[in-house]
TORRO-443973 format. One record per residue: residue number from 1; x, y, z of N, C-alpha, C, O in turn. Coordinates in steps of 0.001 Angstrom, whole numbers, plus 524288, in hexadecimal, padded with zeros to 5 digits. Layout:
N
ATOM   num   n_east   n_north    n_up   ca_east   ca_north   ca_up   c_east   c_north    c_up   o_east   o_north    o_up
ATOM   NUM        X         Y       Z         X          Y       Z        X         Y       Z        X         Y       Z
...
***
This chain:
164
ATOM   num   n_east   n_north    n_up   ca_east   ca_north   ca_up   c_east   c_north    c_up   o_east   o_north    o_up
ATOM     1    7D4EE     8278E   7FCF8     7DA86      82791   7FC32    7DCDC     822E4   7FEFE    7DBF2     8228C   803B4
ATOM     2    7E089     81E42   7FC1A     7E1F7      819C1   7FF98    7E833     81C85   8012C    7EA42     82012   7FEAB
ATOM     3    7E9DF     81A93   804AF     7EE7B      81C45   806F5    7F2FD     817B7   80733    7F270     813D5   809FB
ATOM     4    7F5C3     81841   8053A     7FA82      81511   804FB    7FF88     81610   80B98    8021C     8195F   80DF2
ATOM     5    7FE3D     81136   80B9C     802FF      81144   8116A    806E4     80C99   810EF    80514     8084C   80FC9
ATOM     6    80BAE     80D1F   811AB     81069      808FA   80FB7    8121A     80956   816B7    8137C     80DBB   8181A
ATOM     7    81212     80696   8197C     813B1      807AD   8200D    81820     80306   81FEB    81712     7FE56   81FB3
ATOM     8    81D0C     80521   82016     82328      802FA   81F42    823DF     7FEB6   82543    82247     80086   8296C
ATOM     9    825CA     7FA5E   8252D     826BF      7F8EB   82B21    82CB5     7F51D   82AA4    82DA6     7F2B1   82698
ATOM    10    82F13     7F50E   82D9F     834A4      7F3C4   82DA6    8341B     7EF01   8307C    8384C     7ECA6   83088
ATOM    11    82FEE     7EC4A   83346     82E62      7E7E9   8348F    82A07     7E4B4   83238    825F5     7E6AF   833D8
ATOM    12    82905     7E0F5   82F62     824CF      7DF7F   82BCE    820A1     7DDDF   8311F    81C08     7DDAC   82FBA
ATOM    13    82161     7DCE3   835FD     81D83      7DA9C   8389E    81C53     7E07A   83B63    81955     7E028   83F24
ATOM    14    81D4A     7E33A   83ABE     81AB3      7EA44   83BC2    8178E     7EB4A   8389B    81347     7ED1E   839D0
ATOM    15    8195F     7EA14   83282     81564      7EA3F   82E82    81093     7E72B   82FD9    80C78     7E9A2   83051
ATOM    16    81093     7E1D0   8308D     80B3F      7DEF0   83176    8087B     7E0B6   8353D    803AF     7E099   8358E
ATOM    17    80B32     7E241   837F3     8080D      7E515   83E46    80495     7E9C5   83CF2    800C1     7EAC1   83FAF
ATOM    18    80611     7ED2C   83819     8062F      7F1BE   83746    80139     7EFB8   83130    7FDAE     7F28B   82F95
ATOM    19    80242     7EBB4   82F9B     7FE06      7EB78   82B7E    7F785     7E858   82F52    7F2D2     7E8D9   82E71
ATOM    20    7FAA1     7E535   83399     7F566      7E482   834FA    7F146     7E85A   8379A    7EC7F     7E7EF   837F0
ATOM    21    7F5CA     7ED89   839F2     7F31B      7F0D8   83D68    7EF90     7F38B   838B1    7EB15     7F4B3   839FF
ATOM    22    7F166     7F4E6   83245     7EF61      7F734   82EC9    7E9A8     7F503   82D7F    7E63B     7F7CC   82B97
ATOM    23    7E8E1     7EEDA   82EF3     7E3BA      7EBBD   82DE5    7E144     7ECCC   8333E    7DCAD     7EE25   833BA
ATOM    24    7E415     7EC38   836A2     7DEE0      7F03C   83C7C    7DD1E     7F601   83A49    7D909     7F7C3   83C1F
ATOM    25    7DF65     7F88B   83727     7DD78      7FC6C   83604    7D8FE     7FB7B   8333E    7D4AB     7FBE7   8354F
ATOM    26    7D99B     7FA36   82EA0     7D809      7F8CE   82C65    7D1B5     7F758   82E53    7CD9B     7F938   82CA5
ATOM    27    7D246     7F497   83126     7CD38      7F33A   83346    7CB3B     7F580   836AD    7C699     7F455   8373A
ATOM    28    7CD4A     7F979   83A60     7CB66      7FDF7   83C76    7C9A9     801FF   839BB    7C7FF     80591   83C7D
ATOM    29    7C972     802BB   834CF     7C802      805D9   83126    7CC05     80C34   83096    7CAA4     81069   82EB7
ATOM    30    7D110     80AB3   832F1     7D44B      80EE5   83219    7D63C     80EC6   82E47    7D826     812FF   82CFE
ATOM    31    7D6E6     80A46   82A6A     7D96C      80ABE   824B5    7D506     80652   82249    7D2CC     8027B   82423
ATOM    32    7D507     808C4   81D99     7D188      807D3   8199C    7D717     80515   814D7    7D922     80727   81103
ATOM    33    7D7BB     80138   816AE     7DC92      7FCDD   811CF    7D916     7FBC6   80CE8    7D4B2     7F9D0   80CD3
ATOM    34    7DC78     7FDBB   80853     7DDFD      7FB48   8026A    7E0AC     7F7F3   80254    7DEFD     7F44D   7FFB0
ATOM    35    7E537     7F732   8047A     7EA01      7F3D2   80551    7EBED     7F50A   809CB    7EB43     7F920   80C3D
ATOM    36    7EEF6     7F08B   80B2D     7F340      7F02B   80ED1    7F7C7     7EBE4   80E8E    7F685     7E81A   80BE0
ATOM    37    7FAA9     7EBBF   80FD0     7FE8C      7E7AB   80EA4    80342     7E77D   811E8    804EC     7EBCF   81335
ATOM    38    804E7     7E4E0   812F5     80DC8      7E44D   814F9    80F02     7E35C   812E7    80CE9     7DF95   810C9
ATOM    39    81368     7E526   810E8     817EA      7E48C   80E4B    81C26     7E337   8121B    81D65     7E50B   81660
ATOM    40    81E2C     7DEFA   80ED1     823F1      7DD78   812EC    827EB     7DD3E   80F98    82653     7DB45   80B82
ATOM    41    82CE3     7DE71   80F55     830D2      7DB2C   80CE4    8335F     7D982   80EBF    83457     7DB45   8131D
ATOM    42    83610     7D559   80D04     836CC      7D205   81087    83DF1     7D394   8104A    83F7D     7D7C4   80E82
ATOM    43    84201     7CEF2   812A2     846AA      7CFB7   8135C    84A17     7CF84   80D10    84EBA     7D099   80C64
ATOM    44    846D9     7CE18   809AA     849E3      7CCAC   8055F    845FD     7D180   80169    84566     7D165   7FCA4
ATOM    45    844AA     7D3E0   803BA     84312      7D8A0   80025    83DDB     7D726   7FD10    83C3A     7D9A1   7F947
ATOM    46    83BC3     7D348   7FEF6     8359D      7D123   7FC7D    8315D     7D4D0   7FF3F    8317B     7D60A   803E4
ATOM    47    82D33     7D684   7FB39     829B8      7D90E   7FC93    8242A     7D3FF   7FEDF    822EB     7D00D   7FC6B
ATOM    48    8223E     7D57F   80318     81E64      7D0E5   80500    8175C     7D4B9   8063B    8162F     7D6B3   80A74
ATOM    49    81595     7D4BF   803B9     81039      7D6BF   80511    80CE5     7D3B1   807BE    80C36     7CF40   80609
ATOM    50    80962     7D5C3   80DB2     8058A      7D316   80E0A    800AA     7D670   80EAC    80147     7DA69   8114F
ATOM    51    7FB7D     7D575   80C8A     7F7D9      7D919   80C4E    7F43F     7D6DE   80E48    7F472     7D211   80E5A
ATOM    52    7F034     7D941   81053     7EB93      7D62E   814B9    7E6A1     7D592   81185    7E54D     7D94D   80ECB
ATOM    53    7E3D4     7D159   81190     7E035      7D064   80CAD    7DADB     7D1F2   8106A    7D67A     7D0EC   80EB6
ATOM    54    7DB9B     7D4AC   815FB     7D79F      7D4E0   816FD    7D70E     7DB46   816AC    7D465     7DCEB   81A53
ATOM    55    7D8E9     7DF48   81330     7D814      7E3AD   814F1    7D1AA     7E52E   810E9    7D013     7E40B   80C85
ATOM    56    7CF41     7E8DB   81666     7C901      7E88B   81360    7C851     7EC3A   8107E    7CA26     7F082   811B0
ATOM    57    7C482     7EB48   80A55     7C44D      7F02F   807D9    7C582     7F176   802C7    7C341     7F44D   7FF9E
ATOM    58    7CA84     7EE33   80271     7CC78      7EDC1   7FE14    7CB64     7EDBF   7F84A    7C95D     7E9AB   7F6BF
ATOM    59    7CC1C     7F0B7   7F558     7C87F      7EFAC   7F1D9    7CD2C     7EE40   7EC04    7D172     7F043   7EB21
ATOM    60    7CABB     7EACF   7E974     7CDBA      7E9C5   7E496    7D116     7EE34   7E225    7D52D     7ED35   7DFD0
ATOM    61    7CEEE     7F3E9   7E2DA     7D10C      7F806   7DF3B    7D577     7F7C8   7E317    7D980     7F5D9   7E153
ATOM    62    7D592     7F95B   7E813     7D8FA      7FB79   7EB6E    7DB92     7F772   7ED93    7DE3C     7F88F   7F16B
ATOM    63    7DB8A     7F269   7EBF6     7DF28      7EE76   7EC2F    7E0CC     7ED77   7E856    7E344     7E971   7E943
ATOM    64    7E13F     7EE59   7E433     7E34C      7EFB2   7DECE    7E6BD     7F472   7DF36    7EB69     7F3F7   7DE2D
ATOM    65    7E4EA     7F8C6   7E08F     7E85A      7FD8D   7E0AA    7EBF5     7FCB4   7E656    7F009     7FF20   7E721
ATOM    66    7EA05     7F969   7E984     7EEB7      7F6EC   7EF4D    7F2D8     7F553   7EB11    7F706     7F719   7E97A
ATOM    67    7EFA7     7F117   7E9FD     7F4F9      7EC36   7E6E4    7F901     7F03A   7E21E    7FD78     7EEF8   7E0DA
ATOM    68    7F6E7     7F3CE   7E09B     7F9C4      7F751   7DC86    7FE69     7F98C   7DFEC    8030B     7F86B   7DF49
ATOM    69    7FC7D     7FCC3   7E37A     80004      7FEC5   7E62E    80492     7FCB5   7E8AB    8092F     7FDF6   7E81F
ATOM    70    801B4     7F817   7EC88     80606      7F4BB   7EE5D    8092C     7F463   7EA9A    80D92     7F64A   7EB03
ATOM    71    8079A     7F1EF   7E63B     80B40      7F005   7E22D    80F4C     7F439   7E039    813CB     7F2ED   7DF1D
ATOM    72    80D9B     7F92E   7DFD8     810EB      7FC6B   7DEF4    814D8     7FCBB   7E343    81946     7FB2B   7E23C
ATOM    73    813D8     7FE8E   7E80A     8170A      7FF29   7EB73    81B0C     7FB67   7EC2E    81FB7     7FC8D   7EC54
ATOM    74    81984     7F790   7EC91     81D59      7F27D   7EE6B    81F4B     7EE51   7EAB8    822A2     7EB01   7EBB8
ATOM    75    81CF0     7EEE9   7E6AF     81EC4      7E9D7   7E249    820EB     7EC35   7DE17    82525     7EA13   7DD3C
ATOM    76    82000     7EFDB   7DACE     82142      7F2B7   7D581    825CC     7F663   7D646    82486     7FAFA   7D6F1
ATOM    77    82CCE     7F4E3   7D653     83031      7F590   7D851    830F6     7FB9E   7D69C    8333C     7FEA1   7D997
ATOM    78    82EE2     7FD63   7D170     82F4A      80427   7D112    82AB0     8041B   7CCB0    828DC     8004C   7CA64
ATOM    79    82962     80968   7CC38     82558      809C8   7C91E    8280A     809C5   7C2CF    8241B     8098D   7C00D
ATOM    80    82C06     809E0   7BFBE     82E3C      809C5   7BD83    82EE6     803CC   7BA8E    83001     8039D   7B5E1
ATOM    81    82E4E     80017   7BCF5     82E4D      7F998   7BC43    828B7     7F9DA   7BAB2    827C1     7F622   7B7CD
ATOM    82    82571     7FC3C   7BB56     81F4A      7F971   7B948    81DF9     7FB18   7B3CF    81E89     7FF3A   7B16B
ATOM    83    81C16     7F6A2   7B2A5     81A64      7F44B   7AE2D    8135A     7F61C   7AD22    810CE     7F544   7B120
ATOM    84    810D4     7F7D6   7A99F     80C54      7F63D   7A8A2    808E2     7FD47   7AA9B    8080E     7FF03   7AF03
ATOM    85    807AD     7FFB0   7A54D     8041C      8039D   7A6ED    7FF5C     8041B   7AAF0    7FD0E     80825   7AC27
ATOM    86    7FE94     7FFBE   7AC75     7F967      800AE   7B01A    7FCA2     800BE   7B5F8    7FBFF     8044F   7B921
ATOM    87    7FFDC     7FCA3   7B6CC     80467      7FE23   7BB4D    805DE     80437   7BC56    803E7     806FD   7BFBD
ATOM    88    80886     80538   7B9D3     80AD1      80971   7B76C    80744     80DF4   7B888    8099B     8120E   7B971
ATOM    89    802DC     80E20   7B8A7     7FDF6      812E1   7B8DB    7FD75     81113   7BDCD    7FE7B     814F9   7C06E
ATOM    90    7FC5B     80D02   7C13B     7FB0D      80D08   7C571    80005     80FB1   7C897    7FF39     81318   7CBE6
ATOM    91    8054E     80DD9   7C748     808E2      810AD   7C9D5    808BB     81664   7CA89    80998     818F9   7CE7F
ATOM    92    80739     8181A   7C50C     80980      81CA2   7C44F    80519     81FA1   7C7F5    806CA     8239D   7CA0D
ATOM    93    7FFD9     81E5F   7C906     7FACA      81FC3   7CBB6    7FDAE     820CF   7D1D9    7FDAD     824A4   7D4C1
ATOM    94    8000E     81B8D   7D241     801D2      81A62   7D90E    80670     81F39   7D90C    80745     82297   7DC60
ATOM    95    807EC     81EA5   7D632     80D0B      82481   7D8BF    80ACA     8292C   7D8BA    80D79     82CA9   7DAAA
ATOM    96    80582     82AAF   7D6AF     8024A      830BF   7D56F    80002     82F85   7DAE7    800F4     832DA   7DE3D
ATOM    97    7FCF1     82AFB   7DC86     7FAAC      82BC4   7E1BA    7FD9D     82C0A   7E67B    7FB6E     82E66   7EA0F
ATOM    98    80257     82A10   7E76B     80567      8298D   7ECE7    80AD6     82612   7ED22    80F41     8269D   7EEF4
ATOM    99    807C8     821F1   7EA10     80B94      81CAA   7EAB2    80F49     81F30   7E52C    80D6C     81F0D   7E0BE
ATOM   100    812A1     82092   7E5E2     81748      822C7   7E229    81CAE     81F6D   7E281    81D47     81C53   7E621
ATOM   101    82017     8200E   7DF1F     8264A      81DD6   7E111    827F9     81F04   7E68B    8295C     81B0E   7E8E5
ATOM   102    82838     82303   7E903     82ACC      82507   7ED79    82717     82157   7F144    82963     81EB8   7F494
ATOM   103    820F7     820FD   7F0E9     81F85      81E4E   7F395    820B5     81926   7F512    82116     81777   7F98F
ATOM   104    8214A     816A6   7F0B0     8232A      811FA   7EFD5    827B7     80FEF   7F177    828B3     80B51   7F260
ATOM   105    82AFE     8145D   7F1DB     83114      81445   7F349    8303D     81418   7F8A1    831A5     80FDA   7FA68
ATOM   106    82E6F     81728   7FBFE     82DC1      8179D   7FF89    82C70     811E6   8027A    82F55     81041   805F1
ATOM   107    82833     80F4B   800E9     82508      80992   80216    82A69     806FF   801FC    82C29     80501   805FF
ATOM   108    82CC3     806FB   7FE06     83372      80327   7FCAE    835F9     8044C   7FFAA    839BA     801A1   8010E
ATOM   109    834EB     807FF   80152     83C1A      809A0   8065E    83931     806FB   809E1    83C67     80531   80CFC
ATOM   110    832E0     80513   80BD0     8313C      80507   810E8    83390     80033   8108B    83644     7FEFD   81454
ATOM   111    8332C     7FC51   80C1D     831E6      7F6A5   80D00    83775     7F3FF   80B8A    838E3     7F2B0   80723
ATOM   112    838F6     7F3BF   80E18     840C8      7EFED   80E67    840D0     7EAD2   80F4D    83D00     7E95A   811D5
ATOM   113    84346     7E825   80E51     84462      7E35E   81083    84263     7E477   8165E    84453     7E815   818E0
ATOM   114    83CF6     7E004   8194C     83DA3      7DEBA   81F21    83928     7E29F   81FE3    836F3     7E211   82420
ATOM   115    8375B     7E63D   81CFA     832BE      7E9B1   81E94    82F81     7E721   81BD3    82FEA     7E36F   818C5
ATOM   116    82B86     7EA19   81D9F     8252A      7EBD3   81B9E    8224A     7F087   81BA7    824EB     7F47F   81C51
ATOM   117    81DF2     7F101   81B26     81969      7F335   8196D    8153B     7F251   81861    81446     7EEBC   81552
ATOM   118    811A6     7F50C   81A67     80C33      7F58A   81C0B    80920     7F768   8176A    809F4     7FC1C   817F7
ATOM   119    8059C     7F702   81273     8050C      7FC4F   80E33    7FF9C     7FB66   8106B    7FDB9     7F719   81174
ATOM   120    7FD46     80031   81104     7F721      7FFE2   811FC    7F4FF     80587   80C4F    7F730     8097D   80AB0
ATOM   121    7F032     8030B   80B21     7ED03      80721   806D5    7E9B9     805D0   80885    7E7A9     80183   807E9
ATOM   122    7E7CB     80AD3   80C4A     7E2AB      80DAA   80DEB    7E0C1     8115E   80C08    7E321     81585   80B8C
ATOM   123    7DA6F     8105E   80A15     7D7C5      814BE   8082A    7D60E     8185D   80E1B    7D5D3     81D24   80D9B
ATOM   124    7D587     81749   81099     7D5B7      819B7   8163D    7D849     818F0   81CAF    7D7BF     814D4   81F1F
ATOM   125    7DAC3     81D15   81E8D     7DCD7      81CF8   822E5    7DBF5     82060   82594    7DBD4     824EF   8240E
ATOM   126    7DB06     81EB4   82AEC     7DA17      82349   82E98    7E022     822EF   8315D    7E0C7     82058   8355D
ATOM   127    7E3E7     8256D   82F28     7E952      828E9   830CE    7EA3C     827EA   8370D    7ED1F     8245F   8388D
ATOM   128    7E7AD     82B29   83A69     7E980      82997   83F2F    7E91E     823F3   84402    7EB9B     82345   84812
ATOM   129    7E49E     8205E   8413A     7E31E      81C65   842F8    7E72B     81988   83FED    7E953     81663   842DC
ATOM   130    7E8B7     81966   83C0D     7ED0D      816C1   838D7    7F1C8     81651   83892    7F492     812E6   836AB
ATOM   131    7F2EF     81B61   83B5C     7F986      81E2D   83C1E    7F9A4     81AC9   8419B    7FC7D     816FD   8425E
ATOM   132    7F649     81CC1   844EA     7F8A8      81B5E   84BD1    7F849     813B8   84B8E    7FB98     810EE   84DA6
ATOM   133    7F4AA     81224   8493F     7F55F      80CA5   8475F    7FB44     80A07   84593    7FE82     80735   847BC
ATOM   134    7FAE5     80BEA   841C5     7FE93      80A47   83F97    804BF     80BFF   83FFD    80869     80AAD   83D2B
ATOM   135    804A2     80F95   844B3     80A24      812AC   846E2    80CD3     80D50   84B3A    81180     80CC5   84C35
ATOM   136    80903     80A54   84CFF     80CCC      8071A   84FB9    810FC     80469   84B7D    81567     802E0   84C98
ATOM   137    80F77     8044D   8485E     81180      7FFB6   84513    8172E     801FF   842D5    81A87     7FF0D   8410A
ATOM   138    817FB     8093A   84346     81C3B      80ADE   84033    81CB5     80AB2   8392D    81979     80A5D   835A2
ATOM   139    820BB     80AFB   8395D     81FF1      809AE   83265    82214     80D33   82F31    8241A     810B8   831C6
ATOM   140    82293     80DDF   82A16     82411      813DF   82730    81DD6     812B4   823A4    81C0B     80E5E   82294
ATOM   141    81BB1     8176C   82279     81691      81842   820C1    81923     81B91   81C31    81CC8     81EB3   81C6F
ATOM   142    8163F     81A00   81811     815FB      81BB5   813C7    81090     81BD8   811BA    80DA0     81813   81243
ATOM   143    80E9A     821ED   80E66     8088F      82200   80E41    80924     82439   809BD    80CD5     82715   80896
ATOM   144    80544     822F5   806B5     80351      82602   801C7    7FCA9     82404   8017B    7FA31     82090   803BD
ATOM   145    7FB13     828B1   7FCED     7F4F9      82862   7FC78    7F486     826D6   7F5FC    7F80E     82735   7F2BE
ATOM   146    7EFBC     82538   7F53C     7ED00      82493   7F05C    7E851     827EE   7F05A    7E627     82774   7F49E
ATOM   147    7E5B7     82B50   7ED2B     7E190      82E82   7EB92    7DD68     829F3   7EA57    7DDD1     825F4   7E7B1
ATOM   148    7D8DB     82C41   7ED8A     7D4F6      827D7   7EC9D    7D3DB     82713   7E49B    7D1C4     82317   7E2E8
ATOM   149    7D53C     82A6E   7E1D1     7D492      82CA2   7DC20    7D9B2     828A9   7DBD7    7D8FB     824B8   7D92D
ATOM   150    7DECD     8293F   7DE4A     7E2A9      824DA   7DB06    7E1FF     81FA4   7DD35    7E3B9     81C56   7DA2C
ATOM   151    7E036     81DD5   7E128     7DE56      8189A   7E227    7DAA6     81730   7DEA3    7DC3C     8137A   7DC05
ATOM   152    7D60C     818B1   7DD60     7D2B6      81775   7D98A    7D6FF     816B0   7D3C8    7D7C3     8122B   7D254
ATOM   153    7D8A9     8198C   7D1D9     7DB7A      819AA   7CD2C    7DDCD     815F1   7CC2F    7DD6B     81390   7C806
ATOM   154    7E176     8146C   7D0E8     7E576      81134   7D120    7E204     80C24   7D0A9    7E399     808DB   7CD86
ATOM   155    7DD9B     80B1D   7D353     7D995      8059E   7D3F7    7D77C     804E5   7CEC3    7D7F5     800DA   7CC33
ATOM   156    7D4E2     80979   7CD28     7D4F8      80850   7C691    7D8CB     80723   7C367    7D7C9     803D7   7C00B
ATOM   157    7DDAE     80939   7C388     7E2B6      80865   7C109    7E3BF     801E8   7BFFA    7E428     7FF85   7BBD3
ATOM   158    7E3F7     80047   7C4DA     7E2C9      7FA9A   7C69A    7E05B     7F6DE   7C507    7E1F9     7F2AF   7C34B
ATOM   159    7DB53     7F8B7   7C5C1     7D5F4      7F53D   7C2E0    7D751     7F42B   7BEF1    7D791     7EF7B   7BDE5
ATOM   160    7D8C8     7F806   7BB0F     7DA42      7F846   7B49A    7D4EC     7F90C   7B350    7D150     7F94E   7B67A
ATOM   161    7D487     7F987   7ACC7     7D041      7FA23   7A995    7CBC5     7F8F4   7A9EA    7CAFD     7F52D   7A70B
ATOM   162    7C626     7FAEB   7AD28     7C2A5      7F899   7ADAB    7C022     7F772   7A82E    7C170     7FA8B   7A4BE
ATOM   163    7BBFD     7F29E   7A674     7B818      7F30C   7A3CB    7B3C3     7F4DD   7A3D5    7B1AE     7F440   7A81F
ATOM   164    7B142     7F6F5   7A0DF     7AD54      7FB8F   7A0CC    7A745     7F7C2   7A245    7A308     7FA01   7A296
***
């Protein structure tokens, strides 16, 4: 099961503090990263992503189903604007597993002009090594899950049509 975490920060240099402490994890073997990323926006309401090219593990499906998600959350202004049945099925997949409108809404209220955010997708976390970590940093936490059955789906969804 990968776990979706959106961690809200009202200072963007709390965020970096707070994404690098996520790559000590990382390498202590307390989180197992699909993705990770900051989000900033900036003063004029621009969205700014930066994502770390060193997170280990990664695999094409689940950086495909990262990049889907992100994209949903933060770029695709309502689900209502998209274009194109295979979009469209992946959305409709992401609101049955966790990532829904309300979720989404939620991520939007975090991120204002002058904030950021932290998004981490971990297929594993050990909870209390992760919480007391990452409690210096503060934040508003927002969590949802994916079913190891809708991560797969969604990675196929993705792939598109294999040849036989």
């Amino acid at each position: 099961m990968a776990e979706l975490f959106v961690i809200g920060y009202d200072d963007p240099d709390v965020a970096e503090q707070a994404f690098a402490t996520v790559q000590e994890l990382q390498r202590d073997y307390v989180v197992h990263l699909n993705g990770l990323a900051v989000v900033a926006v900036d003063d004029e309401g621009r969205t700014h992503v930066d994502t770390s090219s060193r997170i280990v593990g990664v695999s094409a499906a689940s950086g495909a189903l990262w990049g889907a998600i992100f994209g949903i959350l933060f770029l695709v202004p309502g689900v209502g604007l998209l274009t194109g049945a295979a979009l469209g099925g992946i959305v409709g997949k992401l609101s049955k597993s966790g990532v829904d409108d309300r979720f989404r809404q939620q991520v939007g209220d975090l991120l204002r002009p002058g904030t950021a955010a932290v998004v981490i997708m971990a297929s594993k976390v050990t909870d209390d090594k992760f919480t007391t970590a990452m409690r210096r940093h503060g934040g508003t936490v927002l969590k949802t899950s994916l079913s190891d059955e809708d991560e797969q789906e969604l990675a196929e969804q993705l792939a598109g049509p294999q040849e036989p």
